[in-house]
C-alpha positions as CSV (number, residue, x, y, z in Angstrom):
1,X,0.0,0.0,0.0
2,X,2.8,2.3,0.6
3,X,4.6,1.7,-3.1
4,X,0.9,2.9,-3.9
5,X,0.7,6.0,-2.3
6,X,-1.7,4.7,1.0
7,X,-1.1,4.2,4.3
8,X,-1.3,0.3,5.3
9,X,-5.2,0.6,6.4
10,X,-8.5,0.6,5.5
11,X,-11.1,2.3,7.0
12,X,-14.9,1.3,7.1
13,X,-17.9,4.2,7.0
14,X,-21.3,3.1,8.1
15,X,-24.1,4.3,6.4
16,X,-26.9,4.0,9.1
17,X,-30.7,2.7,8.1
18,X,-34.2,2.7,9.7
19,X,-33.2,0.1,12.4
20,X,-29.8,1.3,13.1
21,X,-29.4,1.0,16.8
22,X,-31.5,-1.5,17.3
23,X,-30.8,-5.2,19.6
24,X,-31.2,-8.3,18.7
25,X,-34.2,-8.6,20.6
26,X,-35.7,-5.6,18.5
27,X,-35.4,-8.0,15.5
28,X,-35.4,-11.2,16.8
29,X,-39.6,-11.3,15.5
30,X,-38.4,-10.3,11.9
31,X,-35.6,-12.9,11.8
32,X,-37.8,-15.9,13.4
33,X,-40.7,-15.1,10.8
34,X,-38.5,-14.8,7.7
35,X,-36.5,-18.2,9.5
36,X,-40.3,-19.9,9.4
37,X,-41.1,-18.8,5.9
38,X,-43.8,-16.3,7.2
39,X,-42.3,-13.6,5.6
40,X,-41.3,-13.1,2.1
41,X,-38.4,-11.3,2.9
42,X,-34.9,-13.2,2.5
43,X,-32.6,-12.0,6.0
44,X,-29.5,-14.1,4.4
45,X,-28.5,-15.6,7.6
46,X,-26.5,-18.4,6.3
47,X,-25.6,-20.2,9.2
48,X,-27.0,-21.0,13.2
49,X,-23.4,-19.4,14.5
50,X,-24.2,-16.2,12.4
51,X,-27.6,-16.1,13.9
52,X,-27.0,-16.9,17.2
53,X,-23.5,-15.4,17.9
54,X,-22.1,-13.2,15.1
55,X,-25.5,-11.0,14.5
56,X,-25.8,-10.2,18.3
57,X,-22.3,-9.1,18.6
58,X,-23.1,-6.8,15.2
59,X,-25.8,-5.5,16.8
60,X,-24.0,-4.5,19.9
61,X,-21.4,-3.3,18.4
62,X,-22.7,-0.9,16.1
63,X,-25.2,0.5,19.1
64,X,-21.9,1.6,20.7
65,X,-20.6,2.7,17.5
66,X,-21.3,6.7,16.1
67,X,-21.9,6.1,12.1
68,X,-20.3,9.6,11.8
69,X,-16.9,8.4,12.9
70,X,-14.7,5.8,10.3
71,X,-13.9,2.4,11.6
72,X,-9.6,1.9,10.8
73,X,-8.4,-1.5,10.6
74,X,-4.6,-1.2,10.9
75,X,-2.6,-3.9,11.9
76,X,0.2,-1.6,13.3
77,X,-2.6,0.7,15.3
78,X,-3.0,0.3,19.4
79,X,-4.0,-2.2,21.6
80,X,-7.4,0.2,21.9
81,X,-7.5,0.1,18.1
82,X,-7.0,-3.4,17.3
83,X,-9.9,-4.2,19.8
84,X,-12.7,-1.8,17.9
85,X,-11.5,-3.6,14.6
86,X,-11.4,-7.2,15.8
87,X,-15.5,-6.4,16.8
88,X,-16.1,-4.6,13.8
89,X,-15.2,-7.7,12.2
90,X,-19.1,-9.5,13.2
91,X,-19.6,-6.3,11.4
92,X,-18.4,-7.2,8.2
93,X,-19.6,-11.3,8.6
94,X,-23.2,-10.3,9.1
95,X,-23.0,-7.3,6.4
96,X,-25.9,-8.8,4.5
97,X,-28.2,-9.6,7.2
98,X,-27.4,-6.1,8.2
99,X,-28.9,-4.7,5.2
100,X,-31.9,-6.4,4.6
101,X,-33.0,-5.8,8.2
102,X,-32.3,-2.7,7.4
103,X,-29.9,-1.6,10.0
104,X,-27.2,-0.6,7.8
105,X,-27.9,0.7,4.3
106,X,-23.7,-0.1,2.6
107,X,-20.2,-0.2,4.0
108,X,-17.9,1.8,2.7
109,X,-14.6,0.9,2.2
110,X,-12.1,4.1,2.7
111,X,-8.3,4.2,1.9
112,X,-5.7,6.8,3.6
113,X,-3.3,9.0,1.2
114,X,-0.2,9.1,2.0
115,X,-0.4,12.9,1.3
116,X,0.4,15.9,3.9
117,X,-3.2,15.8,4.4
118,X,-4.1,12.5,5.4
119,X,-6.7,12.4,2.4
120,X,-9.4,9.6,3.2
121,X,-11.1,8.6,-0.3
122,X,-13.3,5.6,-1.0
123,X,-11.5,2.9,-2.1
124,X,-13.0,2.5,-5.5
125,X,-11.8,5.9,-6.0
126,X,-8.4,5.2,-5.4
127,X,-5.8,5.3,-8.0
128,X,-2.3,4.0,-8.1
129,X,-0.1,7.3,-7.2
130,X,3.3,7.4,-9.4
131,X,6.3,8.6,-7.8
């Protein structure tokens, strides 16, 4: 990432939805109806451990979390750092179950210039700098 021009990081922005903020309990009815076929809307839960474990921890997570701030996943960041990123990472596991329960409407994914000004652009924005 450096060769390129970026800092070795990528950051994450949250673009909230209608049930941002919400527990698992909030939404425990809409996943067990959609689970039983009473709903025609598809959650995506692919597995029991993503149901039971990784979409509570999403949930908790991003209750704590203020959408306005970027999430950095660095692996040379502090010990403070590397625990936000390691549970932003149910985050990213359950990012489609996310969406169609409407918590989250996209995750962004943000890369760091290595510039003077610490220029954060969207990734697919990102060009290759040349020296």
């Amino acid at each position: 990432m450096d060769y390129c021009g970026y800092a070795p990081r990528f950051g994450f922005r949250i673009e909230k939805a209608r049930h941002y903020g919400s527990t698992f309990d909030d939404l425990k009815w809409k996943l067990e109806s959609a689970r039983d076929g009473g709903a025609d809307e598809n959650t995506g839960w692919g597995s029991e451990l993503e149901y039971n474990e990784e979409l509570p921890l999403a949930l908790t997570f991003l209750r704590r979390h203020d959408p306005s701030e970027l999430v950095w996943i660095d692996a040379s960041s502090s010990a403070l750092e590397f625990s936000v990123a390691r549970e932003f990472v149910a985050v990213l596991r359950c990012e489609a179950i996310l969406c169609r329960l409407k918590v989250i409407n996209d995750l962004g994914v943000m890369l760091n210039r290595n510039d003077p000004g610490d220029t954060v652009i969207e990734m697919h924005l990102a060009r290759v700098r040349t020296h």
